[in-house]
Structures are given as structure tokens and as C-alpha cells.
C-alpha positions as CSV (number, residue, x, y, z in Angstrom):
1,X,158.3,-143.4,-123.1
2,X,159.2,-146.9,-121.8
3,X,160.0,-149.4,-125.3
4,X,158.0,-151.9,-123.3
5,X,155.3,-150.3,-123.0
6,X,154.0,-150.4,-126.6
7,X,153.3,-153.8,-128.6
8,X,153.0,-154.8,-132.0
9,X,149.1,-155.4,-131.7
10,X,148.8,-151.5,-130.2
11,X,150.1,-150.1,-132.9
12,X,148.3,-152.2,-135.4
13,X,145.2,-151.6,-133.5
14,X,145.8,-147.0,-134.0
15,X,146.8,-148.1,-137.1
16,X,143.9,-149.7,-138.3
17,X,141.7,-146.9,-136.3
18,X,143.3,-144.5,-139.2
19,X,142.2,-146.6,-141.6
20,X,138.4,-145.4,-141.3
21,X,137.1,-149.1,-141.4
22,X,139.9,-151.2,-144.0
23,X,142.0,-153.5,-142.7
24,X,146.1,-153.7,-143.3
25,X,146.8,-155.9,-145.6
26,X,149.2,-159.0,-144.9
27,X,152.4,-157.2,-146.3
28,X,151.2,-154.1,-144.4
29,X,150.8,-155.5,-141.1
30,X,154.5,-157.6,-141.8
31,X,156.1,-154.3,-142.2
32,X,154.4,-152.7,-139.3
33,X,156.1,-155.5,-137.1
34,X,159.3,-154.3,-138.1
35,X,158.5,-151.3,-138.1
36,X,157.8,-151.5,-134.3
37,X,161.1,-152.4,-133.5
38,X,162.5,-150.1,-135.4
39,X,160.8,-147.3,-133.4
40,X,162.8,-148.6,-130.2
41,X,164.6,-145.4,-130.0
42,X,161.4,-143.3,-130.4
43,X,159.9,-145.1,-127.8
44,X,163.1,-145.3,-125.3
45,X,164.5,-142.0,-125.5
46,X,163.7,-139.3,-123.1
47,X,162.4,-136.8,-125.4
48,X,161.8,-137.9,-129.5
49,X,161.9,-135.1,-132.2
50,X,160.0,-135.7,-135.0
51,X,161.5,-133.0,-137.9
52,X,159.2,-132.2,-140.8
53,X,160.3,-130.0,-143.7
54,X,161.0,-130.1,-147.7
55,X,163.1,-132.7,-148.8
56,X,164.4,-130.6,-151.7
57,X,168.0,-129.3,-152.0
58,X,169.0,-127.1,-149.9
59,X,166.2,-128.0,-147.3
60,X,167.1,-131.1,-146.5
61,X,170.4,-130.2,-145.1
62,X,168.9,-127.8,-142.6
63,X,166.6,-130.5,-141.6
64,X,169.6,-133.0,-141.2
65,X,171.1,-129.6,-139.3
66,X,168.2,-129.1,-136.9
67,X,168.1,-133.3,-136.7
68,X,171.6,-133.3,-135.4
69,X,171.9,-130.0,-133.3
70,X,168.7,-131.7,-131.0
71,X,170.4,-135.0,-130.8
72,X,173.4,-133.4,-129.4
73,X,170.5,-133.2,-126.2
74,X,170.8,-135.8,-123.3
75,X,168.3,-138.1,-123.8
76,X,167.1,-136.6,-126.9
77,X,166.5,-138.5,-130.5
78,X,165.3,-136.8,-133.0
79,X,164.4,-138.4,-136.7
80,X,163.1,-137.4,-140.1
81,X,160.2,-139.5,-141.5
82,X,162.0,-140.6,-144.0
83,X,164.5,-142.1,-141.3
84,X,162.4,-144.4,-140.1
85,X,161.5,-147.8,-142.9
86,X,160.5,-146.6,-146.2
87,X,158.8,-149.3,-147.4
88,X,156.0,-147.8,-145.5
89,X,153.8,-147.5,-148.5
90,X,150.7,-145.6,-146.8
91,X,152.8,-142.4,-145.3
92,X,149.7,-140.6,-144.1
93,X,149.9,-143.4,-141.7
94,X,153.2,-143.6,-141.0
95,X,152.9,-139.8,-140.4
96,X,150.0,-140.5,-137.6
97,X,151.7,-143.3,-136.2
98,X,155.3,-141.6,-135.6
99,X,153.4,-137.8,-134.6
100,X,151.8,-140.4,-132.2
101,X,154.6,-141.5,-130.3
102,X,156.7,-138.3,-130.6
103,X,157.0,-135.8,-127.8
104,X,158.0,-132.5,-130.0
105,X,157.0,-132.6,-133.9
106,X,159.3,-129.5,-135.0
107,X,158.1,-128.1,-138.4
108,X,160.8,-126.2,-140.6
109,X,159.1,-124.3,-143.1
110,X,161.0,-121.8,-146.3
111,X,158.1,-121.9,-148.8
112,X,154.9,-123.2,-149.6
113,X,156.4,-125.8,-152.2
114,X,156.4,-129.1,-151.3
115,X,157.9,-130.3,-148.3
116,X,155.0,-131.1,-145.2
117,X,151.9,-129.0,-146.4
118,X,149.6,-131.8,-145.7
119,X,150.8,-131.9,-142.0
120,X,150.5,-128.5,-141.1
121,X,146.6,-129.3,-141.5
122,X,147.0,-131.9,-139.2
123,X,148.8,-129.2,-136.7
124,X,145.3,-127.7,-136.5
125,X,142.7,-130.4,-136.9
126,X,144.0,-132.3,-134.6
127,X,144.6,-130.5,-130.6
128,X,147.3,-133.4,-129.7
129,X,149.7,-132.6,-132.6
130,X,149.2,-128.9,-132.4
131,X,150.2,-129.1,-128.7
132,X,153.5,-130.4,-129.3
133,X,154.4,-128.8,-132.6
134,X,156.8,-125.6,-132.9
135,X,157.9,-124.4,-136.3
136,X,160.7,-122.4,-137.5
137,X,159.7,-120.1,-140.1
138,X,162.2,-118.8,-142.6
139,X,161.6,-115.0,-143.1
140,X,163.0,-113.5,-146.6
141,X,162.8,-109.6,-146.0
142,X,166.5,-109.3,-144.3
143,X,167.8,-111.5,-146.8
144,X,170.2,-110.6,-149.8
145,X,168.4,-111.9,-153.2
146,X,171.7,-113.4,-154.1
147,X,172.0,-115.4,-151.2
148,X,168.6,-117.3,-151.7
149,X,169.3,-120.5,-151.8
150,X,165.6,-122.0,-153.0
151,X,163.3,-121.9,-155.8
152,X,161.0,-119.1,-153.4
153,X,159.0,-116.2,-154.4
154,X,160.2,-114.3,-151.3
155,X,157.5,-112.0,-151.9
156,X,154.9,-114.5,-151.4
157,X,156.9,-117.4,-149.9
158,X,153.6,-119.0,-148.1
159,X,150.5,-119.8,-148.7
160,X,147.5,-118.2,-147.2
161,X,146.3,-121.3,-145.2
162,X,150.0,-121.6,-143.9
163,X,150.1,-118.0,-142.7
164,X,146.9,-118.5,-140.4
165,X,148.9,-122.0,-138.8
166,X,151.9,-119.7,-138.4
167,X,149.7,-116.9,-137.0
168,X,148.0,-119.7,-134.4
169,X,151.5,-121.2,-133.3
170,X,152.9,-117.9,-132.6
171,X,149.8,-117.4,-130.3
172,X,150.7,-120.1,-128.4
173,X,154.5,-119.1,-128.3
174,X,155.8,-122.2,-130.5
175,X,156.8,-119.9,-133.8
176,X,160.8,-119.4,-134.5
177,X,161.3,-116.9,-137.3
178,X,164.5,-117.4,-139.0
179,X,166.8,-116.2,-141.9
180,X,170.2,-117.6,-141.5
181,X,171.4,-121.2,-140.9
182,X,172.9,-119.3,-137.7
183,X,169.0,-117.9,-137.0
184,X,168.0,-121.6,-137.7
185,X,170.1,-122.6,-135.1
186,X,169.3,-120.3,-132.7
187,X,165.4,-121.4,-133.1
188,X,167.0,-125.2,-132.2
189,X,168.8,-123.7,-129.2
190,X,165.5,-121.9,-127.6
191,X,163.3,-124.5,-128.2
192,X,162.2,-126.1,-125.0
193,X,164.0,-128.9,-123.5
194,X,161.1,-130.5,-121.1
């Protein structure tokens, strides 16, 4: 996507369409500004990576993993929301606004705890992020009990509302089942580069 090619008053204006009829405030449309510059990168790169997951301990370092392994790509930056300004303080719009401008939105899901629940309804409801989305779903039946690393049931790791997304992405060919950090990995590697 060319940086030029999106202003300020665009993004305020699909902002305030996500609003459903309120306005930004004056602090919030302030921080949008910088906000827009900030997404430069999003906007200039050849292919952006939005990477959603739990922000708990482990998880978060296998999203930082997944984040840098895809911006080893020519051309390629890829971001975690909470990368990008955090004095955002509406992140449902944030979310819209950066699943906007992204090209991939790569979902890393271990459990139904936490992490980006609310967007995976988004993945369905809404046919322009489910288009570009792909999620790597950790699998728990191959692994050892004492190499869990989370707070999991890995009996019952997922919700059933998560199981039918999972279920509707592997349809379409955009579901990575993983185990190991190495399996993780491998999901980066074989996810599509155009």
C-alpha cells in the first residue's frame, strides 16, 4: 500500500463510521493523527502482518517469534497491536482500523483464555477479515503434560464457538495446527508469501 495514499481525514472518516453515529472526541482525533504516521510502515511495506494472540507468559514470546520470523520476509512488516500507540484508548477501533490496512491478520491461538477471542468473531462476521486471516492452532494431544507451558485444560483447550472458526478456516485452507515452537515455525514458513 502506497503511505501516500491514506490521509489523516480517511482514517478519521472509517473511524468515525465504527463509531455507529458518535463522534471522536478532541483527544481522540489528536491521537489518531499520530497515530497515522505511525502506521507509515503498515502502509509502505509490501505485505503488513497483523499478529493476534494472548499476551500472557509464555504466549507472547511466540507471538514476538512468529512477529520476527515474518519480518525476516522482503518487504514484509509485521506488528502486534500493542506495537502500534497505546494510548489508543478505544481498542475495538484500533483493532478495525489496523485489520483495515493489513494484508495478512495471522491469529495464534493455545487456549480459549484470554488473548484475541473477541476478534475471531470478527474473522467471521465480517468476509474482508476472514479473507485474509490464517491461524495457527496449537494442538495438545502429542504433547508431554510436563512440557505444557500454559495455564490450558488440554482436554478442552477451546471453546466451542472457536472450534467452528477453526473448522471454517481450515475449509478455506488458512488453518496451521501446531505443537512445538519448531511446529509454530513451520506454520510461519508455509504461510503464503503473496
Amino acid at each position: 500500500m502506497d503511505e501516500q495514499s491514506v490521509s489523516v481525514e480517511e482514517v478519521a472518516e472509517k473511524a468515525k463510521s465504527y463509531l455507529h453515529g458518535t463522534s471522536l472526541t478532541p483527544e481522540e482525533y489528536e491521537s489518531l493523527k499520530q497515530s497515522v504516521g505511525e502506521l507509515a510502515p503498515i502502509f509502505s511495506a509490501e505485505r503488513a502482518y497483523f499478529i493476534l494472540g494472548s499476551y500472557g507468559q509464555p504466549e507472547i514470546d511466540r507471538l514476538q517469534l512468529v512477529k520476527d520470523r515474518l519480518n525476516q520476509r522482503p518487504g514484509a512488516y509485521a506488528f502486534l497491536m500493542v506495537d502500534v500507540r497505546k494510548e489508543w484508548t478505544n481498542t475495538y477501533l484500533k483493532f478495525r482500523l489496523l485489520a483495515d490496512y493489513t494484508d495478512v491478520i495471522v491469529g495464534v491461538a493455545e487456549h480459549a483464555h484470554g488473548g484475541f477471542l473477541v476478534e475471531q468473531g470478527y474473522f467471521t462476521a465480517l468476509e474482508e477479515y476472514f479473507a485474509k486471516t490464517h491461524v495457527f492452532k496449537r494442538e495438545y494431544e502429542a504433547l508431554d503434560l510436563d512440557e505444557l507451558d500454559t495455564e490450558v485444560d488440554s482436554e478442552d483447550p477451546y471453546s466451542a464457538m472457536q472450534t467452528g472458526i477453526f473448522e471454517m478456516l481450515d475449509d478455506a485452507g488458512r488453518l496451521c495446527r501446531w505443537t512445538t515452537e519448531d511446529d509454530l515455525l513451520t506454520c510461519v514458513e508455509n504461510l503464503p508469501n503473496e
